[in-house]
Structures are given as structure tokens and as C-alpha cells.
C-alpha positions in Angstrom: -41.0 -73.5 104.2 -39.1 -74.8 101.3 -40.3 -78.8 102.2 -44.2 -77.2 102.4 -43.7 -75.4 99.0 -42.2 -78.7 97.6 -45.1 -80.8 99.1 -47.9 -78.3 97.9 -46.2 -78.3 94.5 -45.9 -81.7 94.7 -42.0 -81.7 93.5 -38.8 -82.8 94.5 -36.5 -80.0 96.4 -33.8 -80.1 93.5 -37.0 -79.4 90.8 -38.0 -76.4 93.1 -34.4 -75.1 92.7 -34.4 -75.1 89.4 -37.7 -73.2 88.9 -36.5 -70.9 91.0 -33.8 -70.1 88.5 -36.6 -70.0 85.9 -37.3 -66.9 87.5 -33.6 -65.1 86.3 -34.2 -66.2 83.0 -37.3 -63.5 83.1 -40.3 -66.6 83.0 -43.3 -65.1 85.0 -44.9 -67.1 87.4 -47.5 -68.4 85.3 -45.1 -69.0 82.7 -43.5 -71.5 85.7 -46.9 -72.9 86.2 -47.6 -73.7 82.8 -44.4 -76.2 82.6 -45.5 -77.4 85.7 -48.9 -78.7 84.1 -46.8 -79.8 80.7 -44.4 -81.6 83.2 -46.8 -83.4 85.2 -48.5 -84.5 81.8 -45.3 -86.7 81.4 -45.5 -89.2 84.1 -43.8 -87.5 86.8 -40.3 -87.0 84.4 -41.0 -83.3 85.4 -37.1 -82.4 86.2 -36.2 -83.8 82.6 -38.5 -82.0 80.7 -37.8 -78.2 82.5 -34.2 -78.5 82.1 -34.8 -79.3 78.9 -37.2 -76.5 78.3 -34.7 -73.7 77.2 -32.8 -75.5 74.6 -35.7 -76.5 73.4 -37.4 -72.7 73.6 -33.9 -71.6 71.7 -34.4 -74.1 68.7 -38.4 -73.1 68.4 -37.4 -68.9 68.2 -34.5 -70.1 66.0 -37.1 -72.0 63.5 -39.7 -69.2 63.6 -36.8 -66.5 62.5 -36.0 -69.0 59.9 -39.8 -69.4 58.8 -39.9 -65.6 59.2 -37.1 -65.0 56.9 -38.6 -67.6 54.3 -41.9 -66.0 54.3 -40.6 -62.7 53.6 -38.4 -64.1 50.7 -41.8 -66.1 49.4 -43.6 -62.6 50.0 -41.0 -60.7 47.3 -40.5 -63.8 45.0 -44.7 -63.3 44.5 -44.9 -59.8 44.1 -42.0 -59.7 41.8 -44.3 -62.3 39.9 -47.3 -60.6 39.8 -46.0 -57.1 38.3 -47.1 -57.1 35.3 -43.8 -55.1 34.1 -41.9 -58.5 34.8 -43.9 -60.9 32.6 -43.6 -61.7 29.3 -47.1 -62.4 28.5 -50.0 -61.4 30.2 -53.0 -63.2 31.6 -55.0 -63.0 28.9 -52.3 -64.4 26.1 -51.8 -67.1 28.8 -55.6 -68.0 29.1 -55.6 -68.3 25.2 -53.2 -71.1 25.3 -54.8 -72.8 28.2 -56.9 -75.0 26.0 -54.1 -76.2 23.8 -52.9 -80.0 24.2 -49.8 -79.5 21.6 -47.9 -77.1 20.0 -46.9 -77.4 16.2 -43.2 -77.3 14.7 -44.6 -76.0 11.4 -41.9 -72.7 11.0 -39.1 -73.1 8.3 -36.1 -71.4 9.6 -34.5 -69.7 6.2 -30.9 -69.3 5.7 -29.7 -71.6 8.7 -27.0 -73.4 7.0 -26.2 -74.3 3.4 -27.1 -77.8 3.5 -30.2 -76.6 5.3 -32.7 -76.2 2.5 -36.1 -72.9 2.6 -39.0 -74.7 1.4 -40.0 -78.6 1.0 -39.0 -80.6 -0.7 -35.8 -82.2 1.2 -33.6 -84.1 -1.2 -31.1 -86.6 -0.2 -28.2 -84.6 1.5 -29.9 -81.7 2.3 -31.7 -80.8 5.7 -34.5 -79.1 7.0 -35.2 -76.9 10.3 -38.6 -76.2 12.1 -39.6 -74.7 15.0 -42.7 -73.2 16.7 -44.0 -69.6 16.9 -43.7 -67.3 20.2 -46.0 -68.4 22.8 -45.8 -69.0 26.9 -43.8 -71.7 28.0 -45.1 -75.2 28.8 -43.9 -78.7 29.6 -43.7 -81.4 26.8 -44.8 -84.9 27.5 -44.5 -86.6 24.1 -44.3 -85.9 20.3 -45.9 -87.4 16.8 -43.8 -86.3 13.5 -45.9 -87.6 10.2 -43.5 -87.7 7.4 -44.2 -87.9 3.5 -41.7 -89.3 1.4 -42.4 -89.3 -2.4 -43.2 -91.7 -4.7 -44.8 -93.5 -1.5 -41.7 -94.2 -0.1 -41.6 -96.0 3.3 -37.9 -95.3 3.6 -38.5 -93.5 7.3 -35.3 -95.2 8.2 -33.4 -92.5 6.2 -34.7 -89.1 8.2 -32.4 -88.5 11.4 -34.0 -86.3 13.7 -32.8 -84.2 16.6 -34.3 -82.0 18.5 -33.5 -78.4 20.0 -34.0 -75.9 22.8 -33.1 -72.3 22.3 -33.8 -69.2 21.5 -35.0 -70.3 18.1 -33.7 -68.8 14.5 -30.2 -69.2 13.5 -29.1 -70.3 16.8 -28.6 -73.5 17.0 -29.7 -73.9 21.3 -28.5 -77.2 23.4 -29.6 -80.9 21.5 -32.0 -82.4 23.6 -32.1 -86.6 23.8 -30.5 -88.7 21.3 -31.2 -88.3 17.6 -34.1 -90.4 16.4 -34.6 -92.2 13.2 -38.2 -91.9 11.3 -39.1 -95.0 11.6 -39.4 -94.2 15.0 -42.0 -92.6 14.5 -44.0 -94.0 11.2 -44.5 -97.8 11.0 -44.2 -99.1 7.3 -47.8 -99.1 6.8 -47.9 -95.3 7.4 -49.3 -95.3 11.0 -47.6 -92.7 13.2 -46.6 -93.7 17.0 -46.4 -91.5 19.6 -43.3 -90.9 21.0 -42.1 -90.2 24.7 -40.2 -86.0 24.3 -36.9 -86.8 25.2 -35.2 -85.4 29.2 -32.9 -83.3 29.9 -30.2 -84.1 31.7 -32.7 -86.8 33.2 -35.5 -84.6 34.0 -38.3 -84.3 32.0 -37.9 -80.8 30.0 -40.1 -77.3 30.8 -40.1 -74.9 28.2 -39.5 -71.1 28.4 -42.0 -68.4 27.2 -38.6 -66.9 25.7 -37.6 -70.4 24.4 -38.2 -72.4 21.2 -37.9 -76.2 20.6 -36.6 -77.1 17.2 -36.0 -80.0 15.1 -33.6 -80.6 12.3 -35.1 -83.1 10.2 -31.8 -84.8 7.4 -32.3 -86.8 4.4 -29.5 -89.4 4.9 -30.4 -92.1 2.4 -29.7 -91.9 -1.5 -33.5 -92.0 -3.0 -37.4 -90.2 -2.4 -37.3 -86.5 -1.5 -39.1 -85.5 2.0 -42.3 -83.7 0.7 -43.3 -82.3 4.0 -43.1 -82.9 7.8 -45.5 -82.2 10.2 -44.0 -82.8 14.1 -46.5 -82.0 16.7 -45.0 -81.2 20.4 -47.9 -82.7 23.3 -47.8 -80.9 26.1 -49.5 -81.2 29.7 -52.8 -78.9 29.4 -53.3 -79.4 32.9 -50.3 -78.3 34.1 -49.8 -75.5 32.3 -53.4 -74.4 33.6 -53.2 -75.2 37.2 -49.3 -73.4 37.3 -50.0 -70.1 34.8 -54.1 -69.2 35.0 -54.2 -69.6 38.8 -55.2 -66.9 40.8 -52.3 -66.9 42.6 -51.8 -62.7 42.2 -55.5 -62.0 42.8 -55.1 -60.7 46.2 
């Protein structure tokens, strides 16, 4: 009877003996005859592929706990997201700030050193520190700073410039990139360049909504006052839109 099964089946007698002990690891008999079909599929190297069917079966359950287990973590992580209690800003301050290409370091921080001074001018010696006002976060990509040196002066060379990250005001947050010179930025002629933002730690640099960049801009030459600074922060637009305003909470 075994031989006639075999034959009907069309396998081997050591194959049939190992379905059989397919049935104690509680496979129905359709089950049997489903890896029957898969194993005929592959050339007649049926015997290979059912004794290799359980581990196989063991790593698939393992993988789908796993991608259980992920989905469920993915499942908080966005609903923590989209409470409103755990934002800083809301959708609609986002959306007002989708538009924006750059972001200006226009505030004087008062009172941050003594050889910092309050208001332009910036004699010889003495230092200035700017930052940007409270917004959402975003990712610079590059920055232009247009500086005005009186009596025409073209003496860029003397302004050292470092940027910030922090929490902005009197604390003075982690230096970010190396510490540019003016002309860096201005040609002698009085053209500004654009300038790549500098990385951090070799990464290009994402900016909190509790965050501020700063930049201390210091007179280090002997002659022609800094009248004003204006330093303009790009950032990418299209980023920022396709990460913050998508619908991703509108469920």
C-alpha cells in the first residue's frame, strides 16, 4: 500500500515518510498537499525543499512578530505626533511658514557679553550677536550675510563670523562649522556670494522649533566701524513642506 501511495503521489518512499511526520507537527492534509504542488514546482528537489519547510516557516512567524512589534511601535510614535498637546506649534503656524525660502538673523541679543555691543555700529574690538525669532524648525542649505563697513570700506577681511545653535539669548549653544571671514561672503566690489551652511558633525544641520541659530559677528581689524549686518539663513521650502503640512495625522 505504501509503494501504491508513493506511485500515486509520485514520490520517493523516504519523501512519504517524512510527510507523514508533517502530520505530528499539526499540518492538515491540504496543508501536506500544498507543499507537494510548491515542491514539484522545483524540478523534482521535492525532499529538499519539505525538510526545509519548518525552519523556514519558523524564520517567516519570527519576521512577522518582528514586523508586528514595529508596527505597533510606528502606530504610538504617530499618535504621540499628532496630539496636539505634544507639539509646539500647530498646523496652522506651520502652514504660515511653508512659503518661506529663508529665515533672517535680524535680532540683537542685548547684554550678552561686554565686548558684545546693543545697537550698530560695531567698532573695532567690539562684537555683535544675532539671532532669529521663534518659529518651527527647518533645515538650512546655505547662507548670504551683506555687511556695511563705513566710510565704504571693503575691509570684509576684518569680520570673523561663527555661527550658533541653541536655545538662543544669553546662551551661548554648540559652534557650528569653522569661523568664516567676510570676505567670504562679500567680494571687494560689494557683491554678496552665497555660501554653503556649514554641517554638523558631517551631516547637514536640521533645526529645532525650540532652537535658534545665531551668529557672532567681531570687528577684528583696527579701522571702519560695522554699520549693519544683514545674514539671511536659506532653508529647503520643500522639505519643510513635504515633512511638517503633510496629512500624515488626517486619519
Amino acid at each position: 500500500n505504501g509503494l501504491k501511495l508513493c506511485h500515486y503521489l509520485g514520490l520517493s518512499e523516504e519523501a512519504l515518510c517524512l510527510i507523514r511526520q508533517l502530520h505530528s507537527l499539526g499540518l492538515t492534509g491540504d496543508d501536506i498537499m500544498q507543499l507537494k504542488r510548491l515542491a514539484l514546482a522545483t524540478k523534482g528537489q521535492d525532499l529538499d525543499f519539505v525538510r526545509n519547510c519548518k525552519p523556514i516557516m519558523e524564520r517567516c512567524d519570527s519576521l512577522c512578530e518582528q514586523m508586528k512589534k514595529r508596527c505597533l511601535s510606528i502606530e504610538s510614535l504617530v499618535k504621540s505626533t499628532c496630539c496636539p498637546a505634544q507639539n509646539v506649534f500647530g498646523t496652522a503656524t506651520i502652514d504660515e511658514y511653508s512659503h518661506n525660502t529663508h529665515v533672517n538673523l535680524e535680532s540683537i541679543v542685548a547684554d550678552f557679553d561686554s565686548n558684545f555691543v546693543n545697537v550698530y555700529p560695531v567698532p573695532p574690538g567690539q562684537a555683535i550677536r544675532l539671532e532669529h525669532q521663534a518659529r518651527p524648525g527647518f533645515f538650512p542649505t546655505t547662507v548670504e550675510i551683506d555687511l556695511d563697513l563705513a566710510n565704504n570700506g571693503t575691509n570684509y577681511l576684518d569680520i570673523e563670523i561663527q555661527f550658533y545653535i541653541g536655545p538662543g539669548g544669553k546662551e551661548k549653544g554648540k559652534a557650528i562649522g569653522d569661523k568664516f571671514k567676510g570676505s567670504q561672503f562679500m567680494d571687494k566690489d560689494g557683491r554678496k556670494k552665497e555660501v554653503q551652511f556649514p554641517k554638523w558633525r558631517g551631516k547637514h544641520l536640521d533645526v529645532g522649533s525650540v532652537e535658534k541659530i545665531s551668529v557672532e559677528l567681531r570687528h577684528k581689524g583696527i579701522a571702519n566701524n560695522l554699520i549693519s549686518a544683514n545674514v539671511f539663513v536659506h532653508h529647503d521650502a520643500d522639505c519643510y513642506y513635504k515633512m511638517c503640512i503633510a496629512g500624515i495625522c488626517e486619519m
